[in-house]
N, C-alpha and C positions, 0 to 999 in steps of 0.2 A: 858332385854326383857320387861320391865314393867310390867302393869297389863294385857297383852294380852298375853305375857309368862303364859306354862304351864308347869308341869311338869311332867316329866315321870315315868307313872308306871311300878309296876316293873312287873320282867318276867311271874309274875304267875296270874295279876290282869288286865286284859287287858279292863274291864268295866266301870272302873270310868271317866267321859272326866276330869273333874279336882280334883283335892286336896281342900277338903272344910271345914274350920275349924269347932269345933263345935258352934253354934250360940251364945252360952255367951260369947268365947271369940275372935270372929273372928275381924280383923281389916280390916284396907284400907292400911298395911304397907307390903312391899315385905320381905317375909322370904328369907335369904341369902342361904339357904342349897339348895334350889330348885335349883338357876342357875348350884351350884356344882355338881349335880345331875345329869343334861343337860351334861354338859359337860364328864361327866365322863360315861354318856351311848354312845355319841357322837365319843366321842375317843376308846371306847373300841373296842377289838378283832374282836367280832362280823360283827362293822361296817366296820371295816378295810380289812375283812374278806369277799367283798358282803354278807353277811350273811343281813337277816330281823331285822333291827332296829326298836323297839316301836317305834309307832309314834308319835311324839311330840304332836301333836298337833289333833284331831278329827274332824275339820272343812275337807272339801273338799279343790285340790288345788284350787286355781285361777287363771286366764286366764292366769295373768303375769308370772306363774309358768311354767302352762306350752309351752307359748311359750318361759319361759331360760331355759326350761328341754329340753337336745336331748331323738331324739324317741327312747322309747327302741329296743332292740337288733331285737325283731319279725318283728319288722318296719322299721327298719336300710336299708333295700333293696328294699323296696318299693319309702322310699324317702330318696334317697342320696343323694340329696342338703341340706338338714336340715341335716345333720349328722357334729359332731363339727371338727375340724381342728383337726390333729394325731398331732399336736404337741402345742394344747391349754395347757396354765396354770392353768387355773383355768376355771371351766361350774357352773356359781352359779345357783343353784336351792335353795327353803326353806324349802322342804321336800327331805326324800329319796326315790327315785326311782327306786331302783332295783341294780344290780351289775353294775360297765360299766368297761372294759377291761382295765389295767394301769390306773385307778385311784381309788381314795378311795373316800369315805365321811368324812367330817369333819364340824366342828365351828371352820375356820382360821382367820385368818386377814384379808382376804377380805371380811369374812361373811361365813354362811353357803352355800356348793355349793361342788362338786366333786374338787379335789387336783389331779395335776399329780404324778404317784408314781414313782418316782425317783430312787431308790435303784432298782425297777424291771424294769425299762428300760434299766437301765446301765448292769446290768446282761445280759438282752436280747442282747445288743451291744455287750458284751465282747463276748457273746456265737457265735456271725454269723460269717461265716467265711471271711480271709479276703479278697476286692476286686480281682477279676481276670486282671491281666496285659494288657493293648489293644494291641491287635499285630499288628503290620507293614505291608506295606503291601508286602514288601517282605517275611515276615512269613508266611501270609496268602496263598501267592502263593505255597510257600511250602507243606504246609497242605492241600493244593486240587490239588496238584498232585500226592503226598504221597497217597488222599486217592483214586487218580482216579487210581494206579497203577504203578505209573510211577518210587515210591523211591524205591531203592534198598535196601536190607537186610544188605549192607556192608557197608553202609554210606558213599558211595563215591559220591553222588549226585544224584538228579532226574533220571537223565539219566544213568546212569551205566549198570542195567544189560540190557541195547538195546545190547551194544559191546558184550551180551554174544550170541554164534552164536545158540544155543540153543533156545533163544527166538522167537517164531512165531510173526510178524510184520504181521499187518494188519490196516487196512484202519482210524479207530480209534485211535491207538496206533500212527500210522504216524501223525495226525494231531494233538496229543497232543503233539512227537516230535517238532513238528514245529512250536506249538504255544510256547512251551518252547522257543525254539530258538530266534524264533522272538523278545518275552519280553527280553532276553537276549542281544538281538542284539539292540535293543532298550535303554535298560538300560546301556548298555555300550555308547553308544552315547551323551546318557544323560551325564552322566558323563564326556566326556570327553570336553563337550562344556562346563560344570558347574567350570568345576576345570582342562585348558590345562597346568596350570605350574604346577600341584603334581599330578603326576602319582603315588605317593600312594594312591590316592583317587580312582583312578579306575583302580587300576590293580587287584583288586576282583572281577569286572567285567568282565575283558578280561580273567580270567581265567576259570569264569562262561560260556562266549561266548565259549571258546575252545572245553570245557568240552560238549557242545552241536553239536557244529560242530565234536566232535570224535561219538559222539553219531548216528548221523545222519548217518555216513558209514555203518548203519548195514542196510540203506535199501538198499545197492547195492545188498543184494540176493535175492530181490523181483523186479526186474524189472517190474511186474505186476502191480505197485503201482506209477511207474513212471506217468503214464498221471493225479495222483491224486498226486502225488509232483508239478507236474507243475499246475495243477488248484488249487492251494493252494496260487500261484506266491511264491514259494520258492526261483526259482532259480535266479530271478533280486539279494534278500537278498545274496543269496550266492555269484554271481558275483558283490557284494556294496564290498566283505571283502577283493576283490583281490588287492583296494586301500588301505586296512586300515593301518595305521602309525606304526603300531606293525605289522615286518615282518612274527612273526611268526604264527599270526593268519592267514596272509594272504597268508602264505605257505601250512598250515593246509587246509585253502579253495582249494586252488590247487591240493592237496591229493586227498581230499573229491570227487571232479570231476573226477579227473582221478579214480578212483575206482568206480563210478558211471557210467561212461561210460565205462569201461572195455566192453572188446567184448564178452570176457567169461562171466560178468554180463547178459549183453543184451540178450547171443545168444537162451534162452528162451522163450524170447518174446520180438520178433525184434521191434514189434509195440511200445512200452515203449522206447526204445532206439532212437528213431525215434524222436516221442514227447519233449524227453530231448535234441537228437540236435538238432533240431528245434527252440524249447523254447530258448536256448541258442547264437543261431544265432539272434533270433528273441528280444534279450536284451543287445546287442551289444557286446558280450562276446568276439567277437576274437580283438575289438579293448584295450578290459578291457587284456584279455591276452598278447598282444603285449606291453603293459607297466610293465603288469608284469613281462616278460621276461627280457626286458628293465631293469630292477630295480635290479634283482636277478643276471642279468650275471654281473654286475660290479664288484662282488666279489666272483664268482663262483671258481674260481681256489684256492681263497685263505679259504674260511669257506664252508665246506663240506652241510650245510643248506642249502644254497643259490645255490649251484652245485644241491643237492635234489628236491629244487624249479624248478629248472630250467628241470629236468628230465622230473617234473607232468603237466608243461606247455606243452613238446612237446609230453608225452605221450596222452593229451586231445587233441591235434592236429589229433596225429596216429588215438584215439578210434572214432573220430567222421570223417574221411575220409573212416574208414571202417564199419563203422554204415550205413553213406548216403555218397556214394562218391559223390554227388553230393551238399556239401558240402566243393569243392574244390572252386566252383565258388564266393559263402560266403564270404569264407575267401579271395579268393584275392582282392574283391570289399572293403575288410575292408581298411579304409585311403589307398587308393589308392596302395593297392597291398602292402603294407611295413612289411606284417607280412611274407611270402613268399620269400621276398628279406633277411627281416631277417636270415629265416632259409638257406639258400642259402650261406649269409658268414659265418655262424657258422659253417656250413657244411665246407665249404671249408675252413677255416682260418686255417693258420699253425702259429705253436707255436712260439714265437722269440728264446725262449730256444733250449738247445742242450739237448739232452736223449741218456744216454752211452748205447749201446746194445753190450756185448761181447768188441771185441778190435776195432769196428768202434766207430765212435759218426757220430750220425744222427741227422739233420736238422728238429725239430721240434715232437712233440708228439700225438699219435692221442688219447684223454682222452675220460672218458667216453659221456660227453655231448658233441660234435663234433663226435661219432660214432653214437650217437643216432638221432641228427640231421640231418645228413646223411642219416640215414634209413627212416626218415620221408619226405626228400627232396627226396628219390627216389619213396612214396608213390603219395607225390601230382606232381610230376611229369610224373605218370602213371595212374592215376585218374581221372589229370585237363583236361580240353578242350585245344582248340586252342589259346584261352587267357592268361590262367595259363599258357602256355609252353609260348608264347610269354612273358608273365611278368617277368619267370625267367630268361628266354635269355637274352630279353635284357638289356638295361644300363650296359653292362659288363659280364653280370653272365654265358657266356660259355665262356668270356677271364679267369675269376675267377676260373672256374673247371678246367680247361687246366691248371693254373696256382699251382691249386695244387697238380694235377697228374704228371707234369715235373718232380718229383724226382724219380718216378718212371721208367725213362728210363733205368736206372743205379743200381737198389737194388730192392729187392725183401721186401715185406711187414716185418716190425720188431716181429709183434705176429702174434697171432687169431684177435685180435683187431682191430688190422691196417689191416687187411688184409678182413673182415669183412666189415671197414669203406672202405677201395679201392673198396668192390665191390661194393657198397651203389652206393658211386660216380658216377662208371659206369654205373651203371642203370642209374642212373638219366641222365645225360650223353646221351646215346641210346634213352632215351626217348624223351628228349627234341628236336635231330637230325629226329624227325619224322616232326617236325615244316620248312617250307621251311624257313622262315626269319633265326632260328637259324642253318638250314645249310650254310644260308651263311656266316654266323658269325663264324661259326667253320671253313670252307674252309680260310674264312679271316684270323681269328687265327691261321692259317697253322697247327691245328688240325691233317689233312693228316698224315703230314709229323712227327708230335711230334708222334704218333701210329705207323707211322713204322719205327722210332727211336728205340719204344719197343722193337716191333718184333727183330731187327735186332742186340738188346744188347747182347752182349756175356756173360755178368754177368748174363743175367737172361734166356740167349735161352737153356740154358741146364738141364732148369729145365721147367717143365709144371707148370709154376708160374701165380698166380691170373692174374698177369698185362698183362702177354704175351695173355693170354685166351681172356681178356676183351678189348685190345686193338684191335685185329682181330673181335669180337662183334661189336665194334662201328663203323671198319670199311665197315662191312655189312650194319650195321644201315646208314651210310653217304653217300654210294654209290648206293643205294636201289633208283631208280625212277627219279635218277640225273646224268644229260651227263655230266651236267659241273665237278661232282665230279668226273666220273670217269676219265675223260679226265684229271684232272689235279692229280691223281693217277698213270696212266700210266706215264705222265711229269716226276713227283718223283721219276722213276723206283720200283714203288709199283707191277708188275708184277714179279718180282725175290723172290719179300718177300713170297708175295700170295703165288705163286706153290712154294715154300720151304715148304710153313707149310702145304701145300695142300699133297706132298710129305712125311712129318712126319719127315724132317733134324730138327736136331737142340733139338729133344726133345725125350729125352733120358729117361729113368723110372729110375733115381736116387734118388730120391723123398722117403723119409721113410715113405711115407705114399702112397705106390703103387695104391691102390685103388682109390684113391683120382688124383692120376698123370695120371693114363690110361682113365680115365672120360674128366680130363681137352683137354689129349691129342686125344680124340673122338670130344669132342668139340669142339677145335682148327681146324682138318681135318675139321668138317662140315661148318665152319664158313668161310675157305676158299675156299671149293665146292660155297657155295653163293656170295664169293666174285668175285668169275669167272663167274657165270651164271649172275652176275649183269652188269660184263664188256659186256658180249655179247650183253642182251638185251639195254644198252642203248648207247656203242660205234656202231657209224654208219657203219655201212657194206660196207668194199671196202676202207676205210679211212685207213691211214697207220698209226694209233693208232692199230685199229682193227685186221692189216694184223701182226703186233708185236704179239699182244694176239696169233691169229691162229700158229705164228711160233714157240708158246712153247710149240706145242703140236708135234713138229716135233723132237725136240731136245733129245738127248740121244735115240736115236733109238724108237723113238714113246715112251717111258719109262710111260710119263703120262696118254698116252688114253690106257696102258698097268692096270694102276694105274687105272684107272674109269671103264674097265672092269673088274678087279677083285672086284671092289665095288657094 
């Protein structure tokens, strides 16, 4: 320090500013104890302690002091740009100023000046806890649906307890459904455009997807909520899954719809039911359908999946013709009528196989999706307009119904099933014969004449059997407003069959299910009261077609007009 070095008094003497020899023996030479002095009040507890260090020195500071002193702690917040860096080494100051937070005072090696305190920072590091992990952002989506409501108590995913039928579904809750879905649906995309050769990369995804689309079936008990699925545009996402490369997702969407349009869904509020076929029509669904069908029957016989698929296709056919029949017209403008024609051969298609019933074997099996087809082909065929019947008619499709009722001249239906699916047929059948183009199609296909083949089978006349019922049906239906059918009816000697069945020959109550045979056989008589009043009104009067008709009523002693007065 030199001669400008002072030393410090001790704790009890705080008045003297220097150490002054007594005048006899005072020098111009530095005592050595002094700096030891300095130093050892410098380093002690005290200062190490912010505690009030004697001050070296009694002058005031100087400027340079203090602009290297940061401001104290009272000033710290006033000016926090003069405040030193939290992680300076060294703040030289020449005097002490007060405590400052993680440091001490000292006389170091770089001079007198504040020291960082080292031992108490690393303490304070050890003590904080440690960083928290960044979440993903599929964690994150987790944790704000979790906290919007959405995770289950059971941990089966977001979506879980929707399935439970207990949950009240509202307008909130749906649209968090859906936005789940959608990221879902999205995420799965991602992936599979990022990584199409390892389907382990995103089959986490597609199970993620499923797990949302099971989710989503619970709004079929709120049909109320349907015109708020469709302003959400749910249902284009729904119909994107009927393509997706993984069958089963694309089956799963199939489900999904057909229990969304159930009729038992809807029949609460027709208006929602409406909205959804509509929307559906209106996003090109029945051609996205038609491929799907497409896709699924190539192996329907064989994987009971793809036979299920194939069920939920034609049940969303059935729910939206009886939603909005007018909904027939829709569908057959879809690619030019081929969804329509579809159902039409699958309806009709017989098996190549042989099916053992007892000690026959019969020509073909009527399975489940070919009886259900059937039931949907006799909807839109009593639904459609004039178009839809003409679509189905033509290019073949009453040679194709004709073609698979012919076995029926000879045998009586094998179950419930087939005989179910025979009466399918006939509707449709009857209905389509209200169209003039497809009666003449059916006359062409000598229709006539295959119907009172029926009639006239001995295997099946002595029983009031579906065929015999249905076959006298279509002939009302074909004769009904047409000279030319009936004229070339009487040709066929179809006046012998008519008054047989009009008479009650032939149909005997042997049937073990009596109730069921005395219906058929009321309906049989009715069917052939109409089929005579249709010869009258359109065979021309005085014409020797006509004068045949009148001679049956002469025959066995008036017997017939005995017959129509007891009725």
């Amino acid at each position: 320090f030199g001669a400008r070095t002072s030393t410090a008094s001790s704790p009890t003497a705080h008045t003297s500013s220097r150490l002054r020899a007594p005048s006899a023996t005072r020098t111009h030479t530095r005592d050595p104890g002094i700096g030891d002095e300095v130093v050892r009040i410098v380093e002690s507890p005290v200062a190490r302690a912010g505690g009030h260090t004697p001050a070296m020195s009694k002058r005031p500071a100087s400027e340079m002091d203090a602009e290297l002193m940061p401001p104290p702690p009272s000033q710290a917040g006033a000016s926090s740009s003069r405040a030193p860096p939290p992680q300076a080494q060294y703040l030289p100051c020449k005097t002490f100023q007060g405590a400052r937070p993680g440091y001490f005072f000292r006389l170091g090696a770089q001079g007198p000046g504040y020291y960082l305190d080292r031992v108490a920072r690393d303490a304070a590091t050890l003590a904080m806890p440690p960083p928290k992990r960044r979440k993903n952002a599929e964690e994150l989506l987790a944790e704000a649906e979790a906290e919007a409501g959405l995770a289950g108590s059971s941990g089966r995913g977001p979506d879980a307890d929707f399935a439970d039928a207990s949950t009240v579904l509202d307008e909130k809750a749906l649209r968090k459904l859906v936005l789940a879905f959608e990221r879902r649906y999205a995420a799965n995309q991602a992936a599979r455009m990022k990584h199409p050769d390892a389907p382990e990369k995103f089959v986490d995804s597609e199970v993620d997807l499923d797990e949302s689309l099971r989710a989503l079936s619970a709004l079929a008990g709120y049909p109320e909520l349907y015109p708020e699925f469709v302003r959400l545009n749910a249902v284009p996402s729904i119909l994107g899954l009927l393509a997706h490369d993984n069958s089963d997702v694309a089956a799963h969407a199939l489900e999904l719809l057909h229990e969304l349009l159930d009729a038992d869904s809807v029949e609460s509020h027709e208006e929602g039911g409406v909205a959804l076929a509509r929307s559906f029509a209106k996003e090109s669904g029945y051609e996205l359908l038609l491929q799907s069908l497409e896709r699924f029957a190539k192996r329907e016989r064989d994987v009971p999946e793809d036979a299920a698929a194939v069920h939920h296709a034609l049940g969303v056919v059935e729910n939206l013709l009886e939603i909005e029949p007018e909904q027939a017209t829709e569908l057959a403008s879809a690619r030019d009528g081929a969804l329509p024609r579809w159902i039409l051969r699958r309806a009709t298609k017989v098996s190549k196989g042989k099916q053992k019933v007892g000690a026959e074997t019969l020509a073909g099996d009527a399975d489940d999706v070919r009886a259900y087809a059937a039931e949907v082909l006799a909807i839109l065929a009593q639904t459609g307009g004039e178009g839809v019947k003409q679509l189905l008619g033509g290019e073949g499709g009453i040679e194709a119904v004709l073609t698979c009722l012919a076995p029926f001249k000879s045998r009586d239906p094998a179950d419930e099933a087939e005989e179910e699916w025979l009466e399918n047929v006939f509707d449709a059948l009857c209905a389509l014969l209200s169209s003039p183009a497809n009666r003449d199609a059916f006359l062409e296909c000598e229709g006539l004449e295959l119907m009172l083949l029926v009639l006239r089978s001995k295997k099946i006349a002595k029983h009031a059997s579906v065929a015999r019922v249905a076959a006298i049906k279509t002939l009302d239906f074909a004769l009904t407003n047409s000279n030319e059918a009936c004229v070339k009816f009487v040709e066929a000697l179809g006046l012998k069959t008519a008054f047989a069945a009009f008479m009650g020959k032939g149909v005997a109550a042997h049937s073990s299910k009596k109730a069921t045979s005395s219906t058929r056989a009321r309906e049989t008589e009715e069917r052939a009261v109409s089929v005579i009043a249709s010869l009258f009104a359109n065979l021309e009067p005085g014409s020797e077609l006509h004068d045949r008709l009148c001679a049956k009523f002469v025959e066995d002693d008036h017997a017939k007009i005995d017959r129509l007065c007891a009725k």
